[in-house]
C-alpha positions in Angstrom: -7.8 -9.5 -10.1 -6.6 -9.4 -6.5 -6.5 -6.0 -4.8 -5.4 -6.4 -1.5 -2.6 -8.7 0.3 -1.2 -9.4 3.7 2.4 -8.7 4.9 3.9 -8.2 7.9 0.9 -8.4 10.2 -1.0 -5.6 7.5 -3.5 -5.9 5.6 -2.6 -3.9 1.9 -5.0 -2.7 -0.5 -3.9 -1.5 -3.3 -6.2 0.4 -6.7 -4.9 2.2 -9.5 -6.7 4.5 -11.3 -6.7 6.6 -14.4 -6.8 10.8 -14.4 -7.9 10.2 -18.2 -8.9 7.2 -20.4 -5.9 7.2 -21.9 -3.5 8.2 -19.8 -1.3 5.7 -17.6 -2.4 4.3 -14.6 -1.6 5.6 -11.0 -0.4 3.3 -8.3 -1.8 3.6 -4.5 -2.0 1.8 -1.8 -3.5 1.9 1.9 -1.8 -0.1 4.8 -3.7 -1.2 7.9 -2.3 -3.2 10.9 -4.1 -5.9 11.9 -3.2 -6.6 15.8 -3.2 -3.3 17.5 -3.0 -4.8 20.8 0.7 -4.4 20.9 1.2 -1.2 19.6 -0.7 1.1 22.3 -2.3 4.3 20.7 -0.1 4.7 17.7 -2.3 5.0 14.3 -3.0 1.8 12.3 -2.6 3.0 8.9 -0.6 4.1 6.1 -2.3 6.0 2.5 -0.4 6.5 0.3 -0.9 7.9 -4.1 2.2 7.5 -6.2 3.6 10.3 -8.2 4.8 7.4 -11.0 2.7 6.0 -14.1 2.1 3.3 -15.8 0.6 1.8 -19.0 -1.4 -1.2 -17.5 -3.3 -0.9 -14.1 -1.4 -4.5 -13.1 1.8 -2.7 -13.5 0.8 0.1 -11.5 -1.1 -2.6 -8.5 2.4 -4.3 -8.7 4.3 -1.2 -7.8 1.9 0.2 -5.1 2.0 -3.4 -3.6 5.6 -3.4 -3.5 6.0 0.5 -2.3 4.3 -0.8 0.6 5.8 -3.6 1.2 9.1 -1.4 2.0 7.1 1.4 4.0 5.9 -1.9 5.9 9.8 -3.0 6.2 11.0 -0.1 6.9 8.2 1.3 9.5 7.1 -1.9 10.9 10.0 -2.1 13.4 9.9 1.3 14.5 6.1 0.1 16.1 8.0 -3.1 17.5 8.1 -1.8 21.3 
């Protein structure tokens, strides 16, 4: 199963992982630019564990993919200098 993606100039990784064996799966992800020439001294990466559940680990790796997708979106051009 893939666990990690680029978007944006980032390189995700995403892992979900159970508090119990049967409990639901929790989404999270880690951002990292990848080019931080252009960005001066401003930190490279974004963590981040979801508060939602979910019954399959895919489900949850799909959210936490696309939860950082839009930090990515929405952060990305604040960096743009």
């Amino acid at each position: 199963m893939r666990s990690s993606a680029i978007y944006k100039n980032y390189e995700i990784h995403f892992e979900s992982f159970q508090r119990q064996k049967s409990g639901g799966w929790i989404p999270q992800y880690n951002c990292t630019r990848q080019n931080l020439e252009h960005f001066g001294n401003d930190f490279p990466s974004q963590h981040y564990q979801l508060n939602e559940a979910f019954p399959s680990e895919d489900q949850a790796n799909d959210f936490a993919l696309e939860k950082a997708m839009d930090w990515i979106d929405k952060n990305a051009a604040l960096k743009v200098r």
